[in-house]
C-alpha positions in Angstrom: 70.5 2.7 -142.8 69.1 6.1 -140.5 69.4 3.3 -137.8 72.0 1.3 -136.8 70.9 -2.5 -135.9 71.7 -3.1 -132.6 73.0 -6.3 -131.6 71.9 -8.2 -128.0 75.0 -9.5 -127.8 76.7 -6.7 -128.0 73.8 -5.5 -125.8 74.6 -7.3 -123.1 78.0 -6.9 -123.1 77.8 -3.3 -122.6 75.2 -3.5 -119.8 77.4 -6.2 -118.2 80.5 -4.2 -117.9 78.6 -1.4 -116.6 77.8 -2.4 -113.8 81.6 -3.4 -113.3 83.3 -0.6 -114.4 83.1 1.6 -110.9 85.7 0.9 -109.6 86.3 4.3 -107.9 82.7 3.8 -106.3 83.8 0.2 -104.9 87.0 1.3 -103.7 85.6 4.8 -101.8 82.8 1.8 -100.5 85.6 -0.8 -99.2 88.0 2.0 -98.0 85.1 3.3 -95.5 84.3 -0.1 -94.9 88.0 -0.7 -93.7 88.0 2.1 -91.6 84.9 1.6 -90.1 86.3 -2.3 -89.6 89.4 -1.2 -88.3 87.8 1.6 -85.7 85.0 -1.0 -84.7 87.9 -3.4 -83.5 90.0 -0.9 -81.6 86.7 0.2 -79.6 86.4 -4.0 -79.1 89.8 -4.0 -77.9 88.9 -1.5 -75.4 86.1 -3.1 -74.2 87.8 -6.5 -73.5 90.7 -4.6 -71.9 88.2 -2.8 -69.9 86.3 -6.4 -68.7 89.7 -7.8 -67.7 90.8 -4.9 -65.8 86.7 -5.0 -64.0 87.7 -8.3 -62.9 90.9 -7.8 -61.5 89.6 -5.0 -59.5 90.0 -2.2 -61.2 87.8 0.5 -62.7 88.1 0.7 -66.3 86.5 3.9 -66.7 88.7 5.8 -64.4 91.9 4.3 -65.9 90.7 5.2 -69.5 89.5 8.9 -68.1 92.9 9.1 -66.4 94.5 8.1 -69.5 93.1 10.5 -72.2 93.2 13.6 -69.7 97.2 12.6 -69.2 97.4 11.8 -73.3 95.8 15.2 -74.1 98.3 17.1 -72.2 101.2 19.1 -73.8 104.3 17.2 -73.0 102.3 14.1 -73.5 101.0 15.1 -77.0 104.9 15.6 -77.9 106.3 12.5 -76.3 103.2 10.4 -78.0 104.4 11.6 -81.1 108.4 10.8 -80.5 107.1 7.4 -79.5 105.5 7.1 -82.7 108.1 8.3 -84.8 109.9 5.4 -85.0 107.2 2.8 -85.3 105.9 5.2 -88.3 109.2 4.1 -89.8 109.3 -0.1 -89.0 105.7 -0.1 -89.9 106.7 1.4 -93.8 109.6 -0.8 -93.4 106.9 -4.0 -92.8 104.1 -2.5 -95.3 106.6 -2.7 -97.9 107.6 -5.9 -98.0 103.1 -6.8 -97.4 102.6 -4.9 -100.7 104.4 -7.7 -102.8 103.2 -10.5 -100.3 106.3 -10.7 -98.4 106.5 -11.3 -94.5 109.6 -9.1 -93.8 109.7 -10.2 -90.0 113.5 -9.3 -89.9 113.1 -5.4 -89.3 114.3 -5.6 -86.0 117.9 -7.4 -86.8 118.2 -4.9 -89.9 117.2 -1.5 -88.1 119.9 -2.6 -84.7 122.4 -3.9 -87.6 122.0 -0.4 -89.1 122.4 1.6 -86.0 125.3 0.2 -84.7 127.0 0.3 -88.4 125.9 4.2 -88.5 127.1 5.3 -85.0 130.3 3.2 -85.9 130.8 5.5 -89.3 129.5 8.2 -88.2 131.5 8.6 -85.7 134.3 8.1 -87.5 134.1 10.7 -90.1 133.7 14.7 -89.8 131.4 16.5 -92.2 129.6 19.7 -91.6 126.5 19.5 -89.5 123.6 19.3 -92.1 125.7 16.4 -94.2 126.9 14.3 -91.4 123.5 13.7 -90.2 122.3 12.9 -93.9 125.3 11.0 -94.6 124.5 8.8 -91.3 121.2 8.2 -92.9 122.2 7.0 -96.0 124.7 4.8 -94.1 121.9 3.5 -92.0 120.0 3.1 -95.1 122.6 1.0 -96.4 123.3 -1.2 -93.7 119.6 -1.9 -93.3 119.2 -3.2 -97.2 122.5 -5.1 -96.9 121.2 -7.3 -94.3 117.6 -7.4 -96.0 119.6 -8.0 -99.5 120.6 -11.3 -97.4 117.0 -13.1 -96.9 116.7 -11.4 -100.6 119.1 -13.3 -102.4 118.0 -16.7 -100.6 114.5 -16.6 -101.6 115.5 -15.3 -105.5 118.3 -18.0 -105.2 117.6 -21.2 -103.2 113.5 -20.6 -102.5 114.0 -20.0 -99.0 110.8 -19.1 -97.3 111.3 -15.1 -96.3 109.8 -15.9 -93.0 112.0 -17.9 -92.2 115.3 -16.3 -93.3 114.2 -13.2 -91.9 113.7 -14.4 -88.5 117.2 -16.5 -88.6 118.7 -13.6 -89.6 117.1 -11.6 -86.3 119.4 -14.1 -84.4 122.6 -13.8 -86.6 122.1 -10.0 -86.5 122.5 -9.4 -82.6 125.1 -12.2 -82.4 127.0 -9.9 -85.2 126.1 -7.0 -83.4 127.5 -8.5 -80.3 131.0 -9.7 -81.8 131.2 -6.5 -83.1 130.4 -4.3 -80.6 132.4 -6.3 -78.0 135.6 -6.8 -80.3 135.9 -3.6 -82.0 133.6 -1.0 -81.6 132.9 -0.4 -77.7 134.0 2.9 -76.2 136.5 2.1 -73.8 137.8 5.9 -73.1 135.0 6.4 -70.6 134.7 4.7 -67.5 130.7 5.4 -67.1 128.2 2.3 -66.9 126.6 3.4 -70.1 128.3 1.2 -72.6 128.6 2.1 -75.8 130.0 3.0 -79.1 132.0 6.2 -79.8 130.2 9.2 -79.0 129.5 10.8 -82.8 130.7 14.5 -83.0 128.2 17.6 -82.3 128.1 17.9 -85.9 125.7 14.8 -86.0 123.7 15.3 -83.4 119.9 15.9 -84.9 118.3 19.1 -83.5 114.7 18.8 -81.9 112.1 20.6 -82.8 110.9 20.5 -79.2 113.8 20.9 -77.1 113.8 17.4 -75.7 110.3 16.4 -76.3 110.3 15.8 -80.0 113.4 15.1 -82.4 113.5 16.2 -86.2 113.1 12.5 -87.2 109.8 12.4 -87.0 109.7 15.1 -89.9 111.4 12.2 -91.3 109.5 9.7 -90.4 106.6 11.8 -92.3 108.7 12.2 -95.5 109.1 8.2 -95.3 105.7 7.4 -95.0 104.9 9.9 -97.7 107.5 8.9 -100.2 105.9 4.9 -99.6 102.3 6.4 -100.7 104.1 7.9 -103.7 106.2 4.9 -105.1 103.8 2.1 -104.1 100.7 3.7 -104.8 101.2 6.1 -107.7 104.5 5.0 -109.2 104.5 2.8 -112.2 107.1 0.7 -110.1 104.7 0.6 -107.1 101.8 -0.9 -109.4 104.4 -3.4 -111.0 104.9 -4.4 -107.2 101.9 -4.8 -105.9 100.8 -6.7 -109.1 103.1 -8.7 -108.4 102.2 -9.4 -105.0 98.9 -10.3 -105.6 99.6 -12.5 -108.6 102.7 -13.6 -109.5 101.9 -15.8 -112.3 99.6 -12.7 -114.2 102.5 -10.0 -113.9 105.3 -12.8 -115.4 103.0 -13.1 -118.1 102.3 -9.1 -118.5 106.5 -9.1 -118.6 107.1 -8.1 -114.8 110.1 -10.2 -113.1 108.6 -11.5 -109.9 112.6 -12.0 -108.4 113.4 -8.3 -109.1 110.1 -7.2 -107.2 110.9 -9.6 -104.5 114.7 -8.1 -104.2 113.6 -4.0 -104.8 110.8 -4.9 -101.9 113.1 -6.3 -99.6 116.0 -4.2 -100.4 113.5 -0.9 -99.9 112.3 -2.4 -96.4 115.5 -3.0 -95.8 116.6 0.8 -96.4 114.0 2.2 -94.2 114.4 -0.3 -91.5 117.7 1.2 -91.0 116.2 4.1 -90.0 114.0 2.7 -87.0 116.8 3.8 -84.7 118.2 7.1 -85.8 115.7 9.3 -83.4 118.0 7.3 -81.1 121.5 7.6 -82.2 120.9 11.1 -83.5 119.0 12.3 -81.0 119.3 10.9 -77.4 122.6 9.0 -77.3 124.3 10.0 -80.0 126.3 6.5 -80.2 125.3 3.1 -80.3 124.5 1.2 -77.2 122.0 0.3 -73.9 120.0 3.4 -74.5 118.6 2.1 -78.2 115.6 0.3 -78.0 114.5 -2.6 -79.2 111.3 -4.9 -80.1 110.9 -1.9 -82.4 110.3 -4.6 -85.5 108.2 -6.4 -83.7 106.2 -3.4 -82.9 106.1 -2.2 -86.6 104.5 -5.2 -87.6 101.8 -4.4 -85.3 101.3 -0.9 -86.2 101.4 -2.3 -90.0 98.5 -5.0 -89.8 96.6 -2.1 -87.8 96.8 0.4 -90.2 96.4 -1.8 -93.2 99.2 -0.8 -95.0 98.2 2.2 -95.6 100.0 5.7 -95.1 97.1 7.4 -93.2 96.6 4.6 -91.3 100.3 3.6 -90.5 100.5 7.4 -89.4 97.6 7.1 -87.2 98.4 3.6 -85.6 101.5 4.7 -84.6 99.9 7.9 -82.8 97.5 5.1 -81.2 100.8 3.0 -80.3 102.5 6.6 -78.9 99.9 7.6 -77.1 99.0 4.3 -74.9 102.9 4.0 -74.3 102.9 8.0 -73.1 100.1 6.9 -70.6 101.6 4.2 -69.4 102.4 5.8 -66.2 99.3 7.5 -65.9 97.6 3.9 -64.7 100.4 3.7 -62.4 98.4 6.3 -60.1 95.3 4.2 -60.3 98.0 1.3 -58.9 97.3 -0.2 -62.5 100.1 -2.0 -64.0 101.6 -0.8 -66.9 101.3 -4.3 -68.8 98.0 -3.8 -69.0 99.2 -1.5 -72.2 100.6 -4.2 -74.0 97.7 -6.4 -73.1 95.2 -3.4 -74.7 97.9 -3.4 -77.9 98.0 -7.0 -77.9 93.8 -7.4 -78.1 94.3 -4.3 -80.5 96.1 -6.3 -83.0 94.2 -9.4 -82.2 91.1 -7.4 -82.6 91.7 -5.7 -85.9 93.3 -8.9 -87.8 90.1 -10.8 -86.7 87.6 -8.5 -87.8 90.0 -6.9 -90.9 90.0 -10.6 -91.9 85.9 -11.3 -91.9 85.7 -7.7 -93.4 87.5 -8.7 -96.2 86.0 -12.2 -96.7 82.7 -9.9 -97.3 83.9 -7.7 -99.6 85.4 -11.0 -101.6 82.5 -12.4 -101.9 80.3 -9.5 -102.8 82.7 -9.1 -105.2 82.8 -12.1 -106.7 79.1 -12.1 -106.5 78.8 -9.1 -108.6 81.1 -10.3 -111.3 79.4 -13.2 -111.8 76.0 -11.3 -112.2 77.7 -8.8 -114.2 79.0 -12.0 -116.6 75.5 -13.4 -116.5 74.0 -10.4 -118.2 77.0 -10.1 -120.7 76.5 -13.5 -122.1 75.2 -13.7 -125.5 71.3 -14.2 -126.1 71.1 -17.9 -127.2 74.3 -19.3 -125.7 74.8 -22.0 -123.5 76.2 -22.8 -120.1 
Protein backbone atom coordinates (compact mmCIF):
# COMPACT_ATOMS: atom_id res chain seq x y z
CA UNK A 1 0.00 0.00 0.00
CA UNK A 2 3.43 2.64 0.26
CA UNK A 3 2.75 2.61 -3.60
CA UNK A 4 -0.05 3.30 -5.43
CA UNK A 5 -0.64 0.93 -8.61
CA UNK A 6 -0.57 2.78 -11.47
CA UNK A 7 -2.84 2.12 -14.15
CA UNK A 8 -1.61 2.36 -18.22
CA UNK A 9 -4.79 3.34 -19.03
CA UNK A 10 -4.97 5.91 -16.98
CA UNK A 11 -1.37 6.25 -18.08
CA UNK A 12 -1.99 7.10 -21.29
CA UNK A 13 -4.62 9.23 -20.80
CA UNK A 14 -2.57 11.62 -18.93
CA UNK A 15 0.26 11.63 -21.32
CA UNK A 16 -2.26 12.06 -24.18
CA UNK A 17 -3.87 15.19 -22.89
CA UNK A 18 -0.54 16.66 -22.25
CA UNK A 19 0.53 17.05 -25.10
CA UNK A 20 -2.93 18.85 -25.90
CA UNK A 21 -3.35 20.97 -23.14
CA UNK A 22 -1.14 24.17 -24.48
CA UNK A 23 -3.20 25.85 -25.76
CA UNK A 24 -1.58 29.22 -24.84
CA UNK A 25 1.63 27.85 -26.59
CA UNK A 26 -0.48 26.97 -29.94
CA UNK A 27 -2.29 30.12 -29.88
CA UNK A 28 1.08 32.57 -29.25
CA UNK A 29 2.40 29.91 -32.31
CA UNK A 30 -0.76 30.55 -34.81
CA UNK A 31 -1.03 34.27 -33.84
CA UNK A 32 2.79 34.87 -35.13
CA UNK A 33 2.02 32.71 -37.75
CA UNK A 34 -0.90 35.00 -38.86
CA UNK A 35 1.00 37.88 -38.65
CA UNK A 36 3.74 36.70 -40.35
CA UNK A 37 0.98 35.43 -43.14
CA UNK A 38 -0.65 38.44 -43.19
CA UNK A 39 2.78 40.83 -43.56
CA UNK A 40 4.19 38.24 -46.17
CA UNK A 41 1.04 38.97 -48.42
CA UNK A 42 1.06 42.75 -48.16
CA UNK A 43 4.87 42.73 -49.24
CA UNK A 44 3.37 40.17 -52.26
CA UNK A 45 0.88 42.75 -53.00
CA UNK A 46 3.62 45.24 -53.37
CA UNK A 47 5.52 43.34 -55.54
CA UNK A 48 2.82 42.57 -58.08
CA UNK A 49 1.78 46.23 -57.92
CA UNK A 50 5.27 47.15 -58.48
CA UNK A 51 5.54 44.50 -61.83
CA UNK A 52 2.33 46.02 -63.23
CA UNK A 53 3.44 49.54 -62.79
CA UNK A 54 7.35 48.22 -64.54
CA UNK A 55 5.29 47.32 -67.40
CA UNK A 56 3.27 50.17 -68.00
CA UNK A 57 6.30 52.24 -67.81
CA UNK A 58 6.68 53.29 -64.67
CA UNK A 59 9.38 52.93 -61.95
CA UNK A 60 8.10 51.16 -59.07
CA UNK A 61 10.76 52.06 -56.80
CA UNK A 62 10.54 55.74 -57.27
CA UNK A 63 6.73 55.74 -56.89
CA UNK A 64 7.05 53.62 -53.51
CA UNK A 65 10.13 56.04 -52.42
CA UNK A 66 7.97 59.00 -53.28
CA UNK A 67 5.23 57.56 -51.47
CA UNK A 68 6.64 56.79 -47.96
CA UNK A 69 8.75 60.11 -47.90
CA UNK A 70 5.19 61.97 -48.68
CA UNK A 71 3.34 59.36 -46.02
CA UNK A 72 5.99 60.07 -43.33
CA UNK A 73 5.36 63.70 -43.45
CA UNK A 74 3.43 65.68 -40.70
CA UNK A 75 0.24 66.62 -42.32
CA UNK A 76 0.27 63.33 -44.01
CA UNK A 77 0.73 61.34 -40.81
CA UNK A 78 -2.57 63.30 -39.52
CA UNK A 79 -4.62 62.99 -42.65
CA UNK A 80 -3.62 59.04 -42.90
CA UNK A 81 -5.00 58.74 -39.59
CA UNK A 82 -8.45 60.81 -40.33
CA UNK A 83 -8.71 58.51 -43.37
CA UNK A 84 -8.44 55.63 -41.24
CA UNK A 85 -10.76 56.62 -38.61
CA UNK A 86 -13.63 55.73 -40.24
CA UNK A 87 -12.65 52.50 -41.82
CA UNK A 88 -11.44 51.61 -38.08
CA UNK A 89 -15.14 51.89 -37.43
CA UNK A 90 -16.88 49.78 -40.66
CA UNK A 91 -14.18 47.30 -40.16
CA UNK A 92 -15.54 46.63 -36.15
CA UNK A 93 -18.89 47.05 -37.64
CA UNK A 94 -17.93 43.92 -40.33
CA UNK A 95 -15.65 41.91 -37.69
CA UNK A 96 -18.61 41.69 -35.65
CA UNK A 97 -20.96 40.19 -37.52
CA UNK A 98 -17.48 37.52 -38.83
CA UNK A 99 -17.23 36.60 -35.16
CA UNK A 100 -20.64 34.71 -35.18
CA UNK A 101 -20.11 33.66 -38.89
CA UNK A 102 -22.19 36.30 -40.29
CA UNK A 103 -21.47 38.21 -43.71
CA UNK A 104 -22.82 41.70 -42.65
CA UNK A 105 -22.25 43.23 -46.26
CA UNK A 106 -24.94 45.85 -45.47
CA UNK A 107 -22.59 48.42 -43.52
CA UNK A 108 -22.70 50.85 -46.07
CA UNK A 109 -26.74 51.26 -46.42
CA UNK A 110 -26.79 51.18 -42.39
CA UNK A 111 -23.79 53.76 -41.63
CA UNK A 112 -25.50 56.46 -44.88
CA UNK A 113 -29.12 55.44 -43.26
CA UNK A 114 -27.65 56.53 -39.88
CA UNK A 115 -26.04 59.71 -40.97
CA UNK A 116 -28.70 61.24 -42.67
CA UNK A 117 -31.28 60.15 -39.68
CA UNK A 118 -28.58 61.89 -37.18
CA UNK A 119 -27.98 65.17 -39.13
CA UNK A 120 -31.87 65.23 -39.54
CA UNK A 121 -32.29 64.99 -35.36
CA UNK A 122 -29.62 66.57 -34.62
CA UNK A 123 -30.28 69.30 -36.22
CA UNK A 124 -33.42 69.54 -34.86
CA UNK A 125 -32.82 69.59 -31.25
CA UNK A 126 -30.53 71.98 -28.98
CA UNK A 127 -28.50 70.48 -26.16
CA UNK A 128 -25.42 71.77 -24.72
CA UNK A 129 -22.23 71.13 -26.62
CA UNK A 130 -20.69 67.96 -24.98
CA UNK A 131 -24.49 66.16 -25.05
CA UNK A 132 -25.62 67.13 -28.53
CA UNK A 133 -22.67 65.50 -30.01
CA UNK A 134 -23.21 62.33 -27.72
CA UNK A 135 -26.77 62.34 -28.24
CA UNK A 136 -26.11 62.46 -32.20
CA UNK A 137 -24.11 59.32 -31.59
CA UNK A 138 -26.46 57.39 -29.85
CA UNK A 139 -28.96 58.47 -32.58
CA UNK A 140 -26.65 57.32 -35.21
CA UNK A 141 -26.14 54.29 -33.18
CA UNK A 142 -29.73 53.76 -33.34
CA UNK A 143 -30.50 54.28 -36.78
CA UNK A 144 -27.63 51.92 -37.79
CA UNK A 145 -29.13 48.71 -35.61
CA UNK A 146 -32.66 49.55 -36.85
CA UNK A 147 -31.72 48.99 -40.32
CA UNK A 148 -29.36 45.93 -39.32
CA UNK A 149 -32.37 44.79 -36.88
CA UNK A 150 -34.06 44.38 -40.52
CA UNK A 151 -31.76 41.51 -42.28
CA UNK A 152 -31.87 40.36 -38.35
CA UNK A 153 -35.31 39.56 -37.99
CA UNK A 154 -35.44 37.87 -41.65
CA UNK A 155 -32.74 35.38 -41.10
CA UNK A 156 -34.25 34.61 -37.19
CA UNK A 157 -37.71 34.68 -38.93
CA UNK A 158 -37.97 33.38 -42.51
CA UNK A 159 -34.06 31.88 -43.01
CA UNK A 160 -33.13 34.45 -45.21
CA UNK A 161 -29.50 34.26 -46.19
CA UNK A 162 -27.82 37.55 -44.44
CA UNK A 163 -25.88 38.08 -47.51
CA UNK A 164 -28.38 38.49 -49.30
CA UNK A 165 -30.71 40.71 -47.17
CA UNK A 166 -27.92 42.76 -46.40
CA UNK A 167 -27.02 43.61 -49.79
CA UNK A 168 -30.91 44.23 -50.83
CA UNK A 169 -31.13 46.32 -48.12
CA UNK A 170 -27.88 48.47 -49.52
CA UNK A 171 -30.35 49.27 -52.39
CA UNK A 172 -33.56 50.00 -50.32
CA UNK A 173 -31.33 52.12 -48.03
CA UNK A 174 -30.18 54.83 -50.59
CA UNK A 175 -33.60 54.73 -52.38
CA UNK A 176 -35.03 55.62 -48.59
CA UNK A 177 -32.31 57.91 -48.21
CA UNK A 178 -33.23 59.49 -51.49
CA UNK A 179 -37.18 59.84 -50.78
CA UNK A 180 -36.21 61.19 -47.84
CA UNK A 181 -33.80 63.55 -48.41
CA UNK A 182 -35.52 64.87 -51.48
CA UNK A 183 -39.19 65.01 -49.81
CA UNK A 184 -38.44 66.21 -46.42
CA UNK A 185 -35.24 66.81 -45.23
CA UNK A 186 -33.20 68.96 -48.00
CA UNK A 187 -32.07 72.41 -46.93
CA UNK A 188 -33.77 74.64 -49.12
CA UNK A 189 -32.88 78.14 -47.15
CA UNK A 190 -29.50 78.26 -48.95
CA UNK A 191 -29.14 78.74 -52.44
CA UNK A 192 -25.37 77.23 -52.58
CA UNK A 193 -24.68 74.03 -54.84
CA UNK A 194 -23.87 72.01 -51.82
CA UNK A 195 -27.01 70.25 -51.22
CA UNK A 196 -27.86 69.16 -48.14
CA UNK A 197 -29.59 68.62 -44.93
CA UNK A 198 -29.98 71.30 -42.23
CA UNK A 199 -26.83 72.64 -41.08
CA UNK A 200 -26.75 71.16 -37.13
CA UNK A 201 -26.06 74.03 -34.59
CA UNK A 202 -22.28 74.90 -33.33
CA UNK A 203 -23.15 73.07 -30.37
CA UNK A 204 -22.74 69.73 -32.39
CA UNK A 205 -19.99 70.33 -34.24
CA UNK A 206 -17.00 67.82 -32.90
CA UNK A 207 -13.72 69.71 -32.09
CA UNK A 208 -10.40 68.45 -33.79
CA UNK A 209 -7.69 67.57 -32.12
CA UNK A 210 -5.70 68.85 -35.01
CA UNK A 211 -7.25 71.87 -36.20
CA UNK A 212 -8.40 70.46 -39.51
CA UNK A 213 -6.19 67.59 -39.88
CA UNK A 214 -7.55 65.22 -37.42
CA UNK A 215 -11.20 65.13 -35.80
CA UNK A 216 -11.94 63.74 -32.21
CA UNK A 217 -13.62 60.67 -33.72
CA UNK A 218 -10.90 58.91 -34.21
CA UNK A 219 -10.49 58.93 -30.33
CA UNK A 220 -13.68 57.23 -30.91
CA UNK A 221 -12.94 55.22 -33.33
CA UNK A 222 -10.18 53.76 -30.74
CA UNK A 223 -12.73 53.41 -27.85
CA UNK A 224 -14.83 51.28 -30.58
CA UNK A 225 -12.34 49.11 -31.53
CA UNK A 226 -11.29 48.69 -27.85
CA UNK A 227 -14.71 48.11 -26.48
CA UNK A 228 -15.01 45.12 -29.53
CA UNK A 229 -11.73 43.37 -27.98
CA UNK A 230 -13.42 43.63 -24.64
CA UNK A 231 -16.98 42.16 -25.31
CA UNK A 232 -15.98 39.68 -27.95
CA UNK A 233 -12.86 38.57 -26.68
CA UNK A 234 -13.07 38.66 -22.89
CA UNK A 235 -16.81 39.06 -22.13
CA UNK A 236 -18.77 36.00 -21.31
CA UNK A 237 -21.19 37.26 -23.99
CA UNK A 238 -18.30 37.61 -26.57
CA UNK A 239 -17.36 33.73 -25.95
CA UNK A 240 -21.11 32.77 -26.09
CA UNK A 241 -20.94 34.51 -29.64
CA UNK A 242 -18.19 33.40 -31.04
CA UNK A 243 -19.12 29.81 -29.94
CA UNK A 244 -21.76 30.24 -31.60
CA UNK A 245 -20.23 31.21 -34.70
CA UNK A 246 -18.11 28.46 -35.02
CA UNK A 247 -20.67 25.74 -34.05
CA UNK A 248 -24.00 26.33 -33.82
CA UNK A 249 -25.24 22.98 -33.10
CA UNK A 250 -22.50 22.58 -29.89
CA UNK A 251 -23.54 26.00 -28.24
CA UNK A 252 -27.59 24.99 -28.60
CA UNK A 253 -26.73 22.02 -26.83
CA UNK A 254 -24.32 23.90 -24.11
CA UNK A 255 -27.92 26.17 -23.69
CA UNK A 256 -26.78 29.17 -25.98
CA UNK A 257 -29.71 30.50 -28.42
CA UNK A 258 -28.06 30.68 -31.85
CA UNK A 259 -31.20 33.38 -33.01
CA UNK A 260 -30.35 35.79 -30.04
CA UNK A 261 -26.48 35.65 -31.02
CA UNK A 262 -27.46 36.12 -34.60
CA UNK A 263 -29.80 39.40 -33.61
CA UNK A 264 -27.18 40.98 -30.65
CA UNK A 265 -24.40 40.42 -33.63
CA UNK A 266 -26.22 42.15 -36.10
CA UNK A 267 -27.89 44.59 -34.02
CA UNK A 268 -24.14 45.51 -32.45
CA UNK A 269 -22.76 45.89 -36.18
CA UNK A 270 -25.52 47.64 -36.76
CA UNK A 271 -24.83 50.25 -33.93
CA UNK A 272 -21.33 50.86 -34.89
CA UNK A 273 -22.05 51.09 -38.51
CA UNK A 274 -23.87 54.10 -37.74
CA UNK A 275 -21.01 55.67 -36.72
CA UNK A 276 -18.89 55.22 -40.06
CA UNK A 277 -20.00 58.75 -41.01
CA UNK A 278 -19.91 60.98 -37.95
CA UNK A 279 -16.12 62.30 -38.54
CA UNK A 280 -18.31 63.59 -41.49
CA UNK A 281 -21.33 65.08 -40.21
CA UNK A 282 -19.60 66.19 -37.01
CA UNK A 283 -16.75 67.26 -38.33
CA UNK A 284 -16.54 68.61 -41.92
CA UNK A 285 -20.13 69.35 -43.02
CA UNK A 286 -21.86 69.34 -40.18
CA UNK A 287 -25.28 68.18 -42.11
CA UNK A 288 -26.01 65.40 -44.26
CA UNK A 289 -25.30 65.61 -47.87
CA UNK A 290 -22.65 65.47 -51.15
CA UNK A 291 -19.66 65.95 -48.86
CA UNK A 292 -20.29 62.31 -46.89
CA UNK A 293 -18.59 59.62 -48.46
CA UNK A 294 -19.36 56.61 -49.43
CA UNK A 295 -18.04 52.81 -50.39
CA UNK A 296 -16.99 53.19 -46.76
CA UNK A 297 -18.74 49.50 -46.16
CA UNK A 298 -17.25 48.23 -48.82
CA UNK A 299 -13.99 49.43 -47.65
CA UNK A 300 -14.54 48.05 -44.06
CA UNK A 301 -14.87 44.78 -45.32
CA UNK A 302 -11.53 45.10 -46.73
CA UNK A 303 -9.73 46.42 -43.87
CA UNK A 304 -11.70 43.53 -41.81
CA UNK A 305 -10.44 40.35 -43.88
CA UNK A 306 -6.96 42.18 -43.67
CA UNK A 307 -6.66 42.52 -40.21
CA UNK A 308 -8.29 39.21 -39.37
CA UNK A 309 -10.73 40.41 -37.19
CA UNK A 310 -8.67 41.38 -34.81
CA UNK A 311 -8.42 44.82 -32.85
CA UNK A 312 -4.55 45.30 -33.45
CA UNK A 313 -4.91 44.35 -36.75
CA UNK A 314 -8.21 46.29 -37.69
CA UNK A 315 -6.25 49.32 -36.12
CA UNK A 316 -3.31 48.70 -38.25
CA UNK A 317 -5.13 47.94 -41.60
CA UNK A 318 -6.81 50.89 -41.49
CA UNK A 319 -3.52 52.98 -40.95
CA UNK A 320 -2.29 50.89 -44.15
CA UNK A 321 -5.67 51.86 -45.94
CA UNK A 322 -5.08 55.81 -44.69
CA UNK A 323 -1.84 55.95 -45.54
CA UNK A 324 -1.98 54.66 -49.40
CA UNK A 325 -5.18 56.95 -49.80
CA UNK A 326 -2.92 60.07 -48.20
CA UNK A 327 -0.31 59.28 -51.01
CA UNK A 328 -2.44 59.10 -53.49
CA UNK A 329 -1.37 62.33 -54.95
CA UNK A 330 2.06 61.84 -54.34
CA UNK A 331 2.16 59.34 -57.65
CA UNK A 332 0.47 61.99 -59.35
CA UNK A 333 4.04 63.78 -59.60
CA UNK A 334 5.61 60.67 -60.96
CA UNK A 335 2.46 61.16 -63.66
CA UNK A 336 1.17 57.86 -61.90
CA UNK A 337 -2.46 57.47 -61.75
CA UNK A 338 -4.01 57.47 -58.62
CA UNK A 339 -6.00 54.02 -59.44
CA UNK A 340 -3.08 52.39 -59.11
CA UNK A 341 -3.98 52.67 -55.12
CA UNK A 342 -6.98 50.80 -55.42
CA UNK A 343 -5.28 48.33 -57.67
CA UNK A 344 -2.31 47.89 -54.74
CA UNK A 345 -5.52 47.62 -52.06
CA UNK A 346 -7.29 45.41 -54.35
CA UNK A 347 -4.05 42.80 -54.71
CA UNK A 348 -3.79 43.64 -50.80
CA UNK A 349 -6.97 41.97 -50.15
CA UNK A 350 -6.61 39.48 -52.79
CA UNK A 351 -3.23 38.74 -51.45
CA UNK A 352 -3.94 38.33 -47.74
CA UNK A 353 -7.30 36.13 -48.17
CA UNK A 354 -5.20 33.78 -50.48
CA UNK A 355 -2.39 33.29 -48.35
CA UNK A 356 -4.65 33.79 -44.77
CA UNK A 357 -6.61 31.01 -46.35
CA UNK A 358 -3.61 28.29 -47.10
CA UNK A 359 -2.22 29.56 -43.63
CA UNK A 360 -5.03 28.43 -41.99
CA UNK A 361 -5.57 25.12 -43.92
CA UNK A 362 -1.88 24.36 -42.28
CA UNK A 363 -2.65 25.12 -38.99
CA UNK A 364 -5.99 22.79 -39.48
CA UNK A 365 -4.37 20.18 -40.26
CA UNK A 366 -1.37 20.26 -37.92
CA UNK A 367 -4.04 20.43 -35.66
CA UNK A 368 -5.96 17.83 -36.35
CA UNK A 369 -2.79 15.88 -36.81
CA UNK A 370 -1.74 16.43 -33.29
CA UNK A 371 -5.09 15.45 -31.85
CA UNK A 372 -5.14 12.44 -33.38
CA UNK A 373 -1.58 11.52 -32.08
CA UNK A 374 -2.53 12.85 -28.89
CA UNK A 375 -5.77 10.31 -28.94
CA UNK A 376 -3.47 7.50 -30.19
CA UNK A 377 -1.39 7.58 -26.99
CA UNK A 378 -4.54 8.09 -24.73
CA UNK A 379 -6.06 4.88 -25.79
CA UNK A 380 -6.15 2.15 -23.37
CA UNK A 381 -3.35 -0.62 -23.52
CA UNK A 382 -5.24 -3.62 -25.07
CA UNK A 383 -8.12 -1.91 -26.88
CA UNK A 384 -9.05 -2.11 -30.20
CA UNK A 385 -9.59 0.08 -33.24
Amino acid sequence: MGDETRIPAADGVTRGLSKLMTPKLENSKNGLITTASSIAAVVLALVISGIMLKITGKDPINAYRKMIETGLEHDKLLEALQRATPLMLSAVAVAIGFKMNLFNIGVEGQYLFAALIASVVGAAVSLPAPLHVAFILLVAMAAGSVWAALAAVLKVKRGVNEVISTIMLNYVALSVIQWLFDTWFRDNSKSDLNVKTKVLPRSAWMPDIVTGRLSSMFIVAIAVVALYWVIVFKSRFGFRLRSSGMNSVAARTAGISSNRMIVSALVMSGAVAGLVAMPSVLGDIHAYGQGVPDGLGFAGIAVALLGRNHPLGIMAAAALYGFLESTAGALQIQHVPNSIIDVIKAIIVLTVVIVNEAVTRSMNRRTASRTSSALQVAKPIGATA
